[in-house]
N, C-alpha and C positions, 0 to 999 in steps of 0.2 A: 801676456800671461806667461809666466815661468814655470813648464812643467821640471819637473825631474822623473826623470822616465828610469825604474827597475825592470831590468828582463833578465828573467832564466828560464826561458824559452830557448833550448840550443839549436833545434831542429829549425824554430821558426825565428832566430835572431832577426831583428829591426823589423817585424811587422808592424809593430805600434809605433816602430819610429818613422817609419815610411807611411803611415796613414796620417803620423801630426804634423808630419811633414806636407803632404799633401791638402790639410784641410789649415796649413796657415801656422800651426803652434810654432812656437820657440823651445826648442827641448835645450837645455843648458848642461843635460850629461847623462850619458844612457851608463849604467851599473849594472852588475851583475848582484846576485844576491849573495854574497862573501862579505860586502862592504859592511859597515857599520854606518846603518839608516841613520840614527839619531844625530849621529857628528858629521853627515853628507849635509843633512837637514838645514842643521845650525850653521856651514862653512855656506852655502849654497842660495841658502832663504828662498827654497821656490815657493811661487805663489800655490801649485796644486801638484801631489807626486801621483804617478801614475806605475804602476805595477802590473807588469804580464805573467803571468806564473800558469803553468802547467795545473799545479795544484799545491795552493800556496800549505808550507809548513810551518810546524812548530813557531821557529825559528824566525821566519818573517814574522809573524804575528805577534809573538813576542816585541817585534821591533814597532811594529806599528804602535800596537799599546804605550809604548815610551814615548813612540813620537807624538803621539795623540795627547799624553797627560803632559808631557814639556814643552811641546812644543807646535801644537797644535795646526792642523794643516789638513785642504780636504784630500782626503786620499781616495780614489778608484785604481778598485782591483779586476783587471781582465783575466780571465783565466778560463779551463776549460772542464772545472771540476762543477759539476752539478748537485754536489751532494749536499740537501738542506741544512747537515748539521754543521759544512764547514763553510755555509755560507751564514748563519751563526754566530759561528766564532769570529769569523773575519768582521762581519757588523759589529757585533762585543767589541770586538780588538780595538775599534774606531774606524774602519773603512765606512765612507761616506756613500760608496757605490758599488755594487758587487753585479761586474758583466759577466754573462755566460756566454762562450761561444759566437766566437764573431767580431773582428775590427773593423769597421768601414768608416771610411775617412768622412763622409758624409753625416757617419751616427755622434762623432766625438762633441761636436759643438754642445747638442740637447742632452749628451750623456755628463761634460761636465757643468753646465749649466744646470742639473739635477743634484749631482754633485758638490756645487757649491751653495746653491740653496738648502739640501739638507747637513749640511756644516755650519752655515750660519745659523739655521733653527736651531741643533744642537748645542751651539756656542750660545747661544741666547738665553737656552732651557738651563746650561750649566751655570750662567751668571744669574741668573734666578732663582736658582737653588743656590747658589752660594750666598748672597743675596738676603737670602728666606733663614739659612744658616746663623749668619754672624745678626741679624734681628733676636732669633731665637737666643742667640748667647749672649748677646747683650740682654735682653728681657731675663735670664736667668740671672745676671749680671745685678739687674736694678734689685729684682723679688729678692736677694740675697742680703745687701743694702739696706732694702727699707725694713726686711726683718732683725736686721743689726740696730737700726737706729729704734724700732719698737720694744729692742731690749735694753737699750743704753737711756732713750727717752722715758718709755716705760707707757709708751701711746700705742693711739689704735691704728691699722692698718693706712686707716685712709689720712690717718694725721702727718706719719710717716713719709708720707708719700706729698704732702700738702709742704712740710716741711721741706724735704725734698726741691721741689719744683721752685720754691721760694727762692732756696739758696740758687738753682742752676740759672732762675731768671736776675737776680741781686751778681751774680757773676757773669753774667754771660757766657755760661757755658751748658753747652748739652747735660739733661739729665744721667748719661752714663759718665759721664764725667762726675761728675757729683758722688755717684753711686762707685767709682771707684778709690774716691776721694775716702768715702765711710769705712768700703772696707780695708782700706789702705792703715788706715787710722786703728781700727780695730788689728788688723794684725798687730801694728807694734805696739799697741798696747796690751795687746793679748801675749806678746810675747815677752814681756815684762816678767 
């Protein structure tokens, strides 16, 4: 596993690298938080980044959210900040695991194994809404369609639609295919 390990921890520099060190990890580059996350990320491709923050900022967080929506990755944040609301933000942001107080090279294995379990439920939930999305636009898609050909046919709903399926099956082609085909048609004729 390829962590990439952020610490701006000064007082306690390389605890987290000296615990993944000990319980076996591969750290491929320990950073300060100055760097720019998102283009570490991409040059990098770790498998999971790890973050020690005192108390993570603005700033980080910021960075996570980009790294989360581009470029998605589990992320666990160790840090020493207790406070529900910026353990919150940091969840919102896209952190995958938010530890309070405490590196033990013992805890890392079940901490990112938690970790990458709720990353992958996350990535699963997000392809199924997305998923659930482009269904819904295409179904808006078709009802658009078959109300175009109810006005041009001068038929009922379920004729439209009969019509429809006829043509996608006499084509071999998917019903939104079809349905883009009508209103494809209708524009340039509409725009005539």
């Amino acid at each position: 596993m390829r962590i990439l390990l952020i610490d701006d921890t000064a007082q306690k520099l390389g605890r987290l690298k000296t615990a993944l060190s000990e319980a076996g990890f591969e750290v491929i580059e320990e950073s300060g938080l100055v760097i720019d996350l998102p283009k570490r990320v991409e040059v990098l491709c770790p498998d999971v980044i790890l973050i020690d923050s005192e108390s993570p900022g603005r700033d980080v967080l910021a960075q996570v959210v980009q790294v989360s929506r581009d470029q998605p990755r589990p992320i666990v944040l160790f840090t020493d900040e207790q406070d529900p609301g910026v353990m919150r933000q940091a969840i919102r942001s896209g952190v995958s695991a938010y530890i309070v107080a405490g590196i033990q090279a013992a805890r890392l294995q079940p901490i990112l194994d938690v970790a990458l379990a709720r990353f992958e439920s996350d990535q699963a939930l997000r392809a199924q809404l997305h998923e659930r999305e482009a269904q819904l636009a295409e179904r808006k898609r078709i009802e658009l369609a078959k109300g175009l050909l109810m006005k041009m046919k001068g038929c009922n709903e379920e004729e439209a639609y009969t019509l429809m399926r006829r043509q996608a099956m006499s084509r071999q082609q998917k019903l939104i295919q079809v349905a883009e085909q009508i209103i494809a048609m209708q524009d340039m004729l509409g725009a005539n």
